[in-house]
C-alpha positions in Angstrom: 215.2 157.5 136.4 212.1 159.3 137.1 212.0 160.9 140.5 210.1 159.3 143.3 207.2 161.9 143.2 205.9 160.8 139.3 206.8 156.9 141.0 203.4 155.3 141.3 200.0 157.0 141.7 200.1 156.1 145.0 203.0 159.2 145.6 201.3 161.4 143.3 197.9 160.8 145.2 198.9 163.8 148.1 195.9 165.3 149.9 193.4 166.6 148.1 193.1 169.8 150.3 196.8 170.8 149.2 196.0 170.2 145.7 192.7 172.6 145.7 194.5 174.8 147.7 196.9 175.6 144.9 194.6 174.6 141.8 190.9 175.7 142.5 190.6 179.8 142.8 187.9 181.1 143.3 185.6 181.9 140.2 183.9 185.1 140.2 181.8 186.6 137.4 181.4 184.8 133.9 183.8 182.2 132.8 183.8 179.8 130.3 185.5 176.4 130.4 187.0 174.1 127.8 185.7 170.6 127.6 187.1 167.8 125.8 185.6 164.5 124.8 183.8 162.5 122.2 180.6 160.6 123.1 177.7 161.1 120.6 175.6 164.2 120.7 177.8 165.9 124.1 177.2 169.1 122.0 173.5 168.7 122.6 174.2 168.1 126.3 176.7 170.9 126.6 173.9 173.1 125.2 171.4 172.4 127.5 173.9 173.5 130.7 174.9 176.3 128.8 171.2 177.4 128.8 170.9 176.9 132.3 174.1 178.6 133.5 174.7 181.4 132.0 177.6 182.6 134.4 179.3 179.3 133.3 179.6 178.6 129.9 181.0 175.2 128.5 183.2 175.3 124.5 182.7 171.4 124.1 185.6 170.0 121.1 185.4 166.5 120.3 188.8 165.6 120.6 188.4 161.1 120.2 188.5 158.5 122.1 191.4 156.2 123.5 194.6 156.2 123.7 194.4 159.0 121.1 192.7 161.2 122.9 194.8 161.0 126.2 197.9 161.4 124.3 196.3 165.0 123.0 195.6 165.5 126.5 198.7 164.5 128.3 200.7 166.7 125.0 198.6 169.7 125.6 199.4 169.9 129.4 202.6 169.8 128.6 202.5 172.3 126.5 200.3 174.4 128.7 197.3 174.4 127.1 195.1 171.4 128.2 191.3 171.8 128.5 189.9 172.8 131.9 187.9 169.4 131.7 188.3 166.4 129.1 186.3 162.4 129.2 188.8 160.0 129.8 188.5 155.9 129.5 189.0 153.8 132.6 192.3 152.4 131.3 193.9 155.6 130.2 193.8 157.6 133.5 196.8 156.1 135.8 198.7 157.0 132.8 197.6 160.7 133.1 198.0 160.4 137.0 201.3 159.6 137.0 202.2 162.7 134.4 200.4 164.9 136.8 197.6 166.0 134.2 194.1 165.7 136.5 193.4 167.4 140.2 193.1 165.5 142.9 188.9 166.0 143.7 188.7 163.8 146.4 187.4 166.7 149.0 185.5 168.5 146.0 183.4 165.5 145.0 183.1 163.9 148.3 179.6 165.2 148.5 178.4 163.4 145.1 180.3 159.5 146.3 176.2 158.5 146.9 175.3 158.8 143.9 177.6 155.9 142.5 177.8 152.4 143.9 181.0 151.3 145.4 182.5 149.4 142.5 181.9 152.4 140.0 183.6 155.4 142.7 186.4 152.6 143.1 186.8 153.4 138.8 188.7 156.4 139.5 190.3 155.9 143.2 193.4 155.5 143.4 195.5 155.1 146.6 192.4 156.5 148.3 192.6 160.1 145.9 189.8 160.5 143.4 190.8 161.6 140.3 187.1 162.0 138.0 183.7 161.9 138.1 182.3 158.2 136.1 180.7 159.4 133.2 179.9 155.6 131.8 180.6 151.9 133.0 180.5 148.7 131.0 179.3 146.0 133.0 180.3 143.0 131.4 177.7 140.6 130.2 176.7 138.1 127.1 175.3 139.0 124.2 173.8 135.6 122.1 172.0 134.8 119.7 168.2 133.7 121.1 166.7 132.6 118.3 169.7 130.1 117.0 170.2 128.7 120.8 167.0 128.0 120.6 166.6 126.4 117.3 169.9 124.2 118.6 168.3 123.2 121.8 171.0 125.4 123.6 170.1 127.1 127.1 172.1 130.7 127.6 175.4 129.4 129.2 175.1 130.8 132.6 179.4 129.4 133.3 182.0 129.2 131.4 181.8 125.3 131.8 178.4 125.6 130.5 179.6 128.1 128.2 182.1 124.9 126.9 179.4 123.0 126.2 177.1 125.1 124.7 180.3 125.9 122.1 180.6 122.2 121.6 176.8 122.1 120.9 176.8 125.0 118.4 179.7 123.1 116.0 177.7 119.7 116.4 174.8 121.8 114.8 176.1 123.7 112.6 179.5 123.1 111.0 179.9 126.8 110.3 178.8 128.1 112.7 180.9 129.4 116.2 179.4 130.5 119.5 181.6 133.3 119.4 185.0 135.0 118.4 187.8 135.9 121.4 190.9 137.2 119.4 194.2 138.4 121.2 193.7 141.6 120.5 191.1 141.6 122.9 193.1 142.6 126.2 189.9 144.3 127.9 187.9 141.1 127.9 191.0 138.8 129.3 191.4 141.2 131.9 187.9 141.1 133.1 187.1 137.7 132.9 190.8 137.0 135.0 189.3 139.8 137.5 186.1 137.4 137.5 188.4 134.7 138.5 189.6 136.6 141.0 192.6 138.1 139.7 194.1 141.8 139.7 196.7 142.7 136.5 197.7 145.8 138.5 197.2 147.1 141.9 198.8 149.8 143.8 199.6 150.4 147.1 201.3 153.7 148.5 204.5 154.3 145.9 204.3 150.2 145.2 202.6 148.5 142.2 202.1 144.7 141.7 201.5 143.1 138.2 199.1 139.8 138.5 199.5 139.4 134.5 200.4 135.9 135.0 199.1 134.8 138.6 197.5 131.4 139.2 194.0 132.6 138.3 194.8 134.3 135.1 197.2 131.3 134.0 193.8 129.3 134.5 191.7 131.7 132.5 194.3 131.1 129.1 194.6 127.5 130.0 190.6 127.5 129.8 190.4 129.7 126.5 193.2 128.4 124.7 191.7 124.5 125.5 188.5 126.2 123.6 190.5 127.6 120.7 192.7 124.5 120.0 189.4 122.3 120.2 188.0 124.7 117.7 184.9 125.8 119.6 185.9 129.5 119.6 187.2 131.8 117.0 190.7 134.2 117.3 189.9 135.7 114.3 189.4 140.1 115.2 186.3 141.4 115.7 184.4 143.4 113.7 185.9 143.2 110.1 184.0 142.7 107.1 184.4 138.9 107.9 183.5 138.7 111.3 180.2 141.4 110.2 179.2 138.8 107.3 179.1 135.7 110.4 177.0 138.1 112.8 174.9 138.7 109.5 174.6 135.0 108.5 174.2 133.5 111.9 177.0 132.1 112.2 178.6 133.8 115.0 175.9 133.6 118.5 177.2 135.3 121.0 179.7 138.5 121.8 180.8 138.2 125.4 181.5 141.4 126.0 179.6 144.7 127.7 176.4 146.4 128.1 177.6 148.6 125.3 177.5 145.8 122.7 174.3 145.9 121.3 174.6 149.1 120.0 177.9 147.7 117.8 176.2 144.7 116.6 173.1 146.5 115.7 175.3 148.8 113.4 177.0 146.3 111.6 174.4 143.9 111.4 171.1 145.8 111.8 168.6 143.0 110.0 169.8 140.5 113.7 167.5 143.2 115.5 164.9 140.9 117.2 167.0 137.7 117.4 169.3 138.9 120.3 169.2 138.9 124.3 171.5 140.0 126.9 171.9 138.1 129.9 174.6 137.8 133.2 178.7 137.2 131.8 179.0 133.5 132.3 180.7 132.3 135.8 183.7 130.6 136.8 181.8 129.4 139.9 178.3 128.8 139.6 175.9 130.7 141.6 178.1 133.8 141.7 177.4 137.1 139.9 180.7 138.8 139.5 181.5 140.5 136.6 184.3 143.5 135.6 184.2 146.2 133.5 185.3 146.5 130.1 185.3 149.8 128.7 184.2 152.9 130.0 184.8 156.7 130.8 185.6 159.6 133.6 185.5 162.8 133.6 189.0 165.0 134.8 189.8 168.5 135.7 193.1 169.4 134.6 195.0 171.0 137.2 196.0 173.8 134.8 192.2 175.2 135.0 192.4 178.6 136.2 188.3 177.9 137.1 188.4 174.6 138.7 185.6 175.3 140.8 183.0 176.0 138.1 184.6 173.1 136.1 184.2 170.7 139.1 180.5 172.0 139.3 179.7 171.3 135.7 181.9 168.0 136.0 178.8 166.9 138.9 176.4 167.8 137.4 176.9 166.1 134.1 177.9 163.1 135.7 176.4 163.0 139.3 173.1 165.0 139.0 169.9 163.2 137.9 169.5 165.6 135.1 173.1 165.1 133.9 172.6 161.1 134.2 170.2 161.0 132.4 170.9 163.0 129.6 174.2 160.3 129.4 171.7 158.0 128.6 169.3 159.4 126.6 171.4 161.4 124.3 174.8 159.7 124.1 173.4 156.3 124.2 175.7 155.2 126.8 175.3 153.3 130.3 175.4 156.1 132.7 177.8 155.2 135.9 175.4 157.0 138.0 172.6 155.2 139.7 170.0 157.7 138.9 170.7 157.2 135.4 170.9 153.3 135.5 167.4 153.5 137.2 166.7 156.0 134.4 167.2 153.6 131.8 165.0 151.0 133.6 162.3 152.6 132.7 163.4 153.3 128.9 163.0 150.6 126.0 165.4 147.7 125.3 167.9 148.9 122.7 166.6 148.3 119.3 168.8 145.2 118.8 166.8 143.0 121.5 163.3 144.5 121.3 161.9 141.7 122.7 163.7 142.0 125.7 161.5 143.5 128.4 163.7 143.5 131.5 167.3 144.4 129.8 168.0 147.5 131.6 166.5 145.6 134.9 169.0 143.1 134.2 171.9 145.3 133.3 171.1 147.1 136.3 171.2 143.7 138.7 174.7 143.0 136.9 176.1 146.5 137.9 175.4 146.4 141.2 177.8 143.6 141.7 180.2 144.8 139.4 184.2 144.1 140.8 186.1 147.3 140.0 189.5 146.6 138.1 192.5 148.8 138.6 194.5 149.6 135.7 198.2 150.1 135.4 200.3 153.0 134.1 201.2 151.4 130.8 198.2 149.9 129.6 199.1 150.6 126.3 202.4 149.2 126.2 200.2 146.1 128.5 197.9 145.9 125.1 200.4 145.5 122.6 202.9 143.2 124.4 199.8 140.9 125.1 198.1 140.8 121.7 201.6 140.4 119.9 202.4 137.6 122.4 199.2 136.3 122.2 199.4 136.4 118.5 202.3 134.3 118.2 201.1 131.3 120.5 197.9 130.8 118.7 200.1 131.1 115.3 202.6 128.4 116.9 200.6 126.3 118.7 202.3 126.8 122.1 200.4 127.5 125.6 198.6 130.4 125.9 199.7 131.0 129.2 203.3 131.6 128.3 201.9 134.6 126.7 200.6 135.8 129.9 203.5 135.6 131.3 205.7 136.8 129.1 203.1 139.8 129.2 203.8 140.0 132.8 207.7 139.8 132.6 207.4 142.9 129.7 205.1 144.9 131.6 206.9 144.4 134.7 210.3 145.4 133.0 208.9 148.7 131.2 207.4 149.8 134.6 211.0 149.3 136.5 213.0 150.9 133.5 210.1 154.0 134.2 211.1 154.3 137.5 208.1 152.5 139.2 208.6 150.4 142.5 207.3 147.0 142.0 206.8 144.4 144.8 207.2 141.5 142.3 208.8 140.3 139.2 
C-alpha cells in the first residue's frame, strides 16, 4: 500500500514555497535546458527564444504524444534523467502528480494566472497547487457538414434533442448516410459531454478522490447515446480508419462532435470536403446554455529534478503566457493556444482551410472558450480508457444498456484506485 504522501494529489499538492525552496536554485551564467514535447514545428519556436536569450538556451527532443510520452517521462524521472521541462496532455498529468515528476509552480506562475481565463488555469490546479503552464485547450464544439444539412433541409442541431432529430432526418434522406460516428473508444468525448450534463468522473478534495463514472447525469448521457445507436441514427464504428475516411470523403458521415482541433484532422484525411464544413457551439442538454468541456489538450511541467528551474519556469511563461509565445502556438503549431492573447490572436487570422467560408470561426471558438467547464481528470485515466471502451465494446456487441458499462467503468476504476492506495469517498 502506497504511503499516504503519493495518496491523492491533494497530499502531494504541499506549499508551493517549500517546493521552490528545495527545487528552484538560483541560475547564474548560461544554462541550457532540456525540453520535451511534440507539437508541430516546436523546433521553429524553440529557435526563435534561443535567438532572443542567449544566457538561456532550450535542446527541444520530440519525445510523442499521450500516454506514451508521459510514460517516457514518468521512466526517466525515475531514473534520474527527466527533461528540465516536457508538454504534457490534460489527462496525463494527475498521473505524473501523484509519482511526484512536476514542481509545484503555484507561487512562480502566480504572476501569469491573467493571462488565462478561469476554466483554462483550473486545467492544471489541483487541490489549489498548480502544476503547468496551458499550452493548448480543446473547447469542444460541432463540426458538420453545411452543404449536405443544407441540401437535407437540416438546421445545425444547436441540443442534443435537436441533435436527435437532425440524425433521424439525415437517414430519412439518405439511407447511407449518418450524422455522425461516437464509438466506445471515444472516452474523451463521453467525459465531456457527461461534464456538460453536469457531471464530474473524478474530483479531488484534500487526500480524497470521488469517481462520478456512473452518477445520475452520466447514466442519462449513455441512456441518451445508446437510444441513438440502437435506433441506428449514430455510428460506433472507430474513427478515422480507412472506412470511416471513405464516408467523410463521400458525404456520408456530416458531422464530428468533437473539438476546435478537428478541422485540422478532417482536412487531412479528406482534403477535397474543404469548403463544405462549419463549426458551430457543441450541442446542449438544456437549451439556451453554452457549456462545453474540453477534450484534448496540453501543459507545460517543470520536473522537479531541474537543477535550473528558474530559467525553465521563465521559458515555460513565456512560451505559454507571453503574447509572443501565444501566438507563435498558434501560428506555427497550428494549435488553439490556452492563452487569451493567442485566442484573440487567432481572431484576427483566417478560418482553417477546411471551412474557408467561415468568417467568424475563431470569433466563435473564442465565445465557446470563454465558457468552457474545466474537467478534472483522475490518476488512472488510462486504466479509465481501457476499462470503458472494453466495456463499452461488449454492450454495443450484446445489445445490453449502455449504462451498465458506465458503471461497471466506475466499480473498476474505483477498485484499481483503492488497491493503489488512494482514499475514496465512494464506491
Amino acid at each position: 500500500m502506497r504511503s499516504r504522501v503519493l495518496a491523492s494529489i491533494g497530499v502531494l499538492a504541499v506549499s508551493a514555497a517549500a517546493l521552490t525552496g528545495c527545487s528552484t536554485p538560483s541560475d547564474s551564467g548560461s544554462v541550457t535546458l532540456e525540453f520535451w514535447s511534440w507539437a508541430p514545428d516546436t523546433q521553429k519556436i524553440v529557435d526563435i527564444w534561443n535567438e532572443e536569450h542567449p544566457e538561456i538556451q532550450v535542446n527541444y527532443t520530440d519525445a510523442g504524444g499521450g500516454d506514451e510520452s508521459a510514460a517516457k517521462i514518468l521512466t526517466a524521472s525515475r531514473a534520474g534523467n527527466a527533461p528540465d521541462l516536457a508538454a504534457v496532455e490534460y489527462t496525463t498529468l494527475p498521473s505524473l502528480i501523484v509519482a511526484d515528476v512536476p514542481l509545484d509552480l503555484t507561487d512562480a506562475v502566480a504572476d501569469v494566472q491573467d493571462a488565462y481565463t478561469e476554466g483554462t488555469w483550473q486545467q492544471t490546479t489541483f487541490d489549489g497547487s498548480v502544476f503547468g503552464l496551458p499550452q493548448d485547450v480543446g473547447p469542444m464544439s460541432l463540426i458538420y457538414r453545411a452543404d449536405k444539412l443544407a441540401e437535407f433541409g437540416i438546421p445545425a442541431p444547436t441540443t442534443w434533442a435537436e441533435f436527435r432529430e437532425a440524425a433521424a432526418a439525415v437517414r430519412s434522406a439518405d439511407p447511407n448516410a449518418y450524422i455522425a460516428s461516437i464509438p466506445p473508444g471515444e472516452l474523451g468525448f463521453y467525459a465531456g459531454v457527461a461534464t456538460q450534463a453536469g457531471s464530474e468522473w473524478w474530483s479531488v478534495s484534500g487526500s480524497e478522490w470521488t469517481v462520478g463514472i456512473a452518477d445520475e447525469a452520466s447514466l442519462e448521457v449513455a441512456d441518451f447515446f445508446d437510444q441513438m445507436a440502437k435506433d441506428d441514427l449514430i455510428l460506433t464504428d472507430p474513427l478515422l480508419t480507412p472506412e470511416y475516411n471513405k464516408m467523410l470523403n463521400e458525404g456520408t458521415i456530416l458531422s464530428w462532435p468533437s473539438a476546435l482541433w478537428a478541422p485540422g484532422v478532417i482536412e487531412s484525411v479528406a482534403p477535397d470536403t474543404a469548403g463544405s464544413w462549419e463549426m458551430s457551439p457543441l450541442p446542449q442538454w438544456t437549451p439556451g446554455e453554452k457549456a462545453a468541456a474540453y477534450q484534448g489538450g496540453s501543459a507545460v511541467i517543470v520536473t522537479k529534478e531541474s537543477e535550473h528551474a528558474d530559467a525553465a519556469i521563465e521559458f515555460a511563461k513565456w512560451l505559454n503566457a507571453s503574447d509572443e509565445g501565444s501566438e507563435l502556438v498558434l501560428s506555427e503549431q497550428n494549435a488553439y493556444p490556452a492563452a487569451i492573447a493567442g485566442q484573440e490572436a487567432a481572431a484576427e487570422n483566417e478560418p482553417p482551410t477546411l471551412m474557408p467560408q467561415q468568417a467568424d470561426f475563431y470569433e466563435v471558438a473564442a465565445e465557446i472558450s470563454a465558457e468552457t467547464i474545466p474537467v478534472t481528470w483522475g490518476p488512472n485515466v488510462s486504466f479509465a480508457k481501457t476499462t470503458f471502451t472494453d466495456q463499452l465494446s461488449k454492450a454495443i456487441e450484446n445489445g445490453t444498456p449502455w449504462r451498465d458499462a458506465f458503471i461497471a467503468t466506475q466499480d473498476a476504476v474505483v477498485k484499481d484506485m483503492k488497491t493503489t492506495g488512494f482514499e475514496l469517498t465512494n464506491g
